[in-house]
C-alpha positions as CSV (number, residue, x, y, z in Angstrom):
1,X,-23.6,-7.1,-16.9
2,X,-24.7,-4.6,-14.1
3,X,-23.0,-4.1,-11.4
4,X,-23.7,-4.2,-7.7
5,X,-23.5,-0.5,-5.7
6,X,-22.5,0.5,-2.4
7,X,-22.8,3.9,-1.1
8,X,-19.6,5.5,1.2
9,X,-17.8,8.8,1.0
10,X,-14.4,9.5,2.8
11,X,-13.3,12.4,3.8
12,X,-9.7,10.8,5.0
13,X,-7.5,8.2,4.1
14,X,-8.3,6.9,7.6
15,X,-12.2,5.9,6.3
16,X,-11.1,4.5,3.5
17,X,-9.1,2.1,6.2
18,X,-11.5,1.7,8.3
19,X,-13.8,0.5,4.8
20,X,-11.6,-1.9,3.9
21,X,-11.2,-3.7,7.5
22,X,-14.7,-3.8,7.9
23,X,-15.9,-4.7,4.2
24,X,-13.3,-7.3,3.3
25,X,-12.7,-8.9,6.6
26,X,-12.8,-12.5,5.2
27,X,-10.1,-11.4,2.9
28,X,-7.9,-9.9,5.4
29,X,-6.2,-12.8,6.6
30,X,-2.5,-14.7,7.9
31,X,0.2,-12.2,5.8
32,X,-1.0,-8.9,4.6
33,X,0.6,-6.4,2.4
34,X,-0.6,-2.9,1.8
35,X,0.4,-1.2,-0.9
36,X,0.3,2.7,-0.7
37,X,0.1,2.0,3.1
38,X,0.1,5.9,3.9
39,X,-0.4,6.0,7.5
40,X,-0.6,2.1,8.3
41,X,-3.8,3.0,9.9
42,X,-5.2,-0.7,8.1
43,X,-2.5,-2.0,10.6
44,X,-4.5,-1.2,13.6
45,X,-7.6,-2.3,12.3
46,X,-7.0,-6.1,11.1
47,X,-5.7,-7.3,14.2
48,X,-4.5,-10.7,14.4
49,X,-2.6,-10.4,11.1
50,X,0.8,-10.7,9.8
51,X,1.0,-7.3,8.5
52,X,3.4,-5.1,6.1
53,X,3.3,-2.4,4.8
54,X,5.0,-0.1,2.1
55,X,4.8,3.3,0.5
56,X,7.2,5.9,-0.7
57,X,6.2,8.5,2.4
58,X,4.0,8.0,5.3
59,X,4.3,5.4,7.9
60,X,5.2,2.3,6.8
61,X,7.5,-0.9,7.6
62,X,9.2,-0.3,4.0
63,X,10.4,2.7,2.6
64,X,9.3,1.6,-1.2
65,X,9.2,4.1,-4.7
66,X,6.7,1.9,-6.9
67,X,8.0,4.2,-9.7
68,X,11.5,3.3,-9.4
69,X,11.4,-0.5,-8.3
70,X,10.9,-3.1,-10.8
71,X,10.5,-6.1,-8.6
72,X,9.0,-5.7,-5.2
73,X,11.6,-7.0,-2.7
74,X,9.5,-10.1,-1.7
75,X,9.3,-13.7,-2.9
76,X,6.7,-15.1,-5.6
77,X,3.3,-15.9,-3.2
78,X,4.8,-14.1,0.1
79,X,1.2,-12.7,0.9
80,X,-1.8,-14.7,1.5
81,X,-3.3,-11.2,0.9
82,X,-2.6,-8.3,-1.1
83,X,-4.1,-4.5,-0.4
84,X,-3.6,-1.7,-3.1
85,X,-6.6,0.8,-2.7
86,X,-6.6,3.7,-4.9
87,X,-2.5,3.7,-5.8
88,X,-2.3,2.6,-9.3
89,X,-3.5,5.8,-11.1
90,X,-0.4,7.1,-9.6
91,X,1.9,5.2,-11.1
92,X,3.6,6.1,-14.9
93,X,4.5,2.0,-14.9
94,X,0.6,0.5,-13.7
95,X,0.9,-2.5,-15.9
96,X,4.3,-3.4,-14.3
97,X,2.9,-2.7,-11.0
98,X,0.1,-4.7,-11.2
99,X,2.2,-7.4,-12.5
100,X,4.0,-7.3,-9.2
101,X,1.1,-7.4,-7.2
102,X,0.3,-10.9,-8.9
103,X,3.3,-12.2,-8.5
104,X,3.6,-11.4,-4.6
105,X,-0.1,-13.0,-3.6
106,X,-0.1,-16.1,-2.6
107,X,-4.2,-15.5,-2.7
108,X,-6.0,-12.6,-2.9
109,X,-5.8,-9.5,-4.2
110,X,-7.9,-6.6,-2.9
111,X,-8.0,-3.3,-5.1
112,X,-9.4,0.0,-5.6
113,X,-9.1,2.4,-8.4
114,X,-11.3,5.4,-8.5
115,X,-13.5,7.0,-11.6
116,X,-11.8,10.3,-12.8
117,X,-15.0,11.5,-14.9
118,X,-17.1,12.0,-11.5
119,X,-14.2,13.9,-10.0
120,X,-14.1,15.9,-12.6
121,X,-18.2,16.4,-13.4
122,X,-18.9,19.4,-11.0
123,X,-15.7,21.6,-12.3
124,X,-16.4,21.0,-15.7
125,X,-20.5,21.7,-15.4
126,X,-19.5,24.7,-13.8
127,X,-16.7,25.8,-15.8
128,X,-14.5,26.6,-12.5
129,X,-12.5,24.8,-9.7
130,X,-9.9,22.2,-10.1
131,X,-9.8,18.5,-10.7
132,X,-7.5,16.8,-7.6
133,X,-4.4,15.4,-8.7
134,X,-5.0,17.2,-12.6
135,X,-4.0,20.3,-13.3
136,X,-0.9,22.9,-13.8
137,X,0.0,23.9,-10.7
138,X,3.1,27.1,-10.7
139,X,5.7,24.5,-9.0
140,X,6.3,20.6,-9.1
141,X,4.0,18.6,-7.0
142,X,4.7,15.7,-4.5
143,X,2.0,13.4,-6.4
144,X,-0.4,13.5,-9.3
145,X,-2.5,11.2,-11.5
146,X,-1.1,10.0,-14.1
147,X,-3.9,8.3,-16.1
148,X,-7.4,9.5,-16.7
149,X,-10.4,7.1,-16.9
150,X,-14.0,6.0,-15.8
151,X,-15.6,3.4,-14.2
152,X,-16.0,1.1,-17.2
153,X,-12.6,2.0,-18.2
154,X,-11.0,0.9,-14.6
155,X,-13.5,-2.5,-15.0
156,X,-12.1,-3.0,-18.2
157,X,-8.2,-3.0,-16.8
158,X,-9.4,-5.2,-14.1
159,X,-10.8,-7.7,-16.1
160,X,-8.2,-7.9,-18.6
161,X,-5.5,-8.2,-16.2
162,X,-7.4,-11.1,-14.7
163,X,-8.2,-13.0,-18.0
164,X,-4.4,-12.3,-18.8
165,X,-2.8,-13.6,-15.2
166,X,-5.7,-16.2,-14.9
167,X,-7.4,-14.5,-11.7
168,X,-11.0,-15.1,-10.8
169,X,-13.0,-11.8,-10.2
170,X,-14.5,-13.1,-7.0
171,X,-16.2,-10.0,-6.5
172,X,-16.5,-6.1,-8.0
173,X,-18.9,-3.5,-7.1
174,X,-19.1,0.4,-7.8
175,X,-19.4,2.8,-4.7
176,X,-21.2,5.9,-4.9
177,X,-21.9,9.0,-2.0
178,X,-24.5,8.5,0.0
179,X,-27.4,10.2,-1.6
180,X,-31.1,10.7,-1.2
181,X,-33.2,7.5,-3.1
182,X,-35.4,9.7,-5.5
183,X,-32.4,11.9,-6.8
184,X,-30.7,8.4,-7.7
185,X,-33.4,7.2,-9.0
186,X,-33.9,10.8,-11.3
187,X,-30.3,10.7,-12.2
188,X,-30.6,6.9,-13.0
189,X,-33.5,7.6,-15.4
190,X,-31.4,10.1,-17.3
191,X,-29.2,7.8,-18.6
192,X,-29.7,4.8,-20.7
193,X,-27.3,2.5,-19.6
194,X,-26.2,1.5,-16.0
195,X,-22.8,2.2,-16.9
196,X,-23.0,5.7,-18.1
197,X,-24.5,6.6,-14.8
198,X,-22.0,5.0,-13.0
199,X,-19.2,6.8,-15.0
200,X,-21.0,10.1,-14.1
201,X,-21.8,9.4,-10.7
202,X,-20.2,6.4,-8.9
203,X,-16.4,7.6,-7.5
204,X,-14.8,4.3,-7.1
205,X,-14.3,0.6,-8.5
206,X,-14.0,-2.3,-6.0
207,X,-13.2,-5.8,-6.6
208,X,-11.5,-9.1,-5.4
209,X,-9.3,-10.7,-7.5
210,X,-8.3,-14.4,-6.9
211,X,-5.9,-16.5,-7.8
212,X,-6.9,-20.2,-9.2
């Protein structure tokens, strides 16, 4: 089944925010929690919420190290609405994680998870650069990927952890940057499926999960 596109690019955590907010507004309701809040800058834009936020740096209402923690510290269904927007990848334990998530909406569950192969496209065509949170850098880094995967891959995980936890996929949809109609529609024609496009081309996953 194809899947619907939208076209965004952020430049800063902040857009990404700002994306959320605006896109998933009818989601965004009563008690909030978002995961990998950074900044809280979602905070300021969903007004009229009850909203919480954790992450292991940053800004927000709970100090919390998703690596470390094997039960978030909230009651089963706390949050009519749960927020985790580009996180998991992070995370050595993402099955356990996600697990958590589950167990802490009362709802809905609103997630992101982005597609390592167009990340890494232009380096590898070129045969220079870096790939973001891949590499060998000479000392330890704060944060890095930990799993590396494409769009149909991340749909795949999304889909299996909502046949297995009995969630309804309400809604999914690929994003890609903002680009001139004819080159999409010269890329498009390279490729024989819609899929293997959007592995080389699309840089995130979207979808709303909901429980029955």
């Amino acid at each position: 089944m194809s899947l619907p596109v939208e076209f965004a690019q952020f430049a800063a955590r902040s857009q990404r925010a700002e994306y959320i907010a605006r896109r998933f507004k009818t989601q965004l309701r009563n008690k909030v929690l978002d995961v990998g809040c950074d900044q809280a800058v979602l905070k300021k834009l969903a007004p009229g919420v009850e909203y919480f936020g954790i992450d292991i740096a940053g800004q927000p209402d709970l100090v919390v190290d998703l690596e470390q923690t094997e039960r978030l510290p909230f009651d089963d269904a706390s949050f009519d609405c749960v927020v985790c927007s580009d996180v998991l990848e992070h995370l050595e334990n993402i099955h356990r994680v996600f697990d958590e998530l589950v167990r802490v909406a009362r709802r809905t569950i609103v997630i992101s998870l982005p597609n390592n192969w167009a990340n890494a496209r232009r380096p590898l065509a070129r045969g220079r650069g870096s790939i973001g949170f891949y590499g060998l850098p000479a000392t330890r880094p704060a944060d890095r990927h930990r799993w590396f995967f494409n769009l149909q891959e991340a749909r795949a995980f999304l889909e299996a952890q909502a046949r297995r936890h009995g969630l309804t996929v309400r809604e999914m949809h690929a994003m890609e940057k903002p680009r001139l109609t004819l080159l999409r529609w010269m890329r498009r024609l390279a490729h024989a499926t819609q899929m293997r496009y959007l592995n080389r081309y699309a840089h995130t996953l979207w979808a709303v999960l909901e429980k029955r």
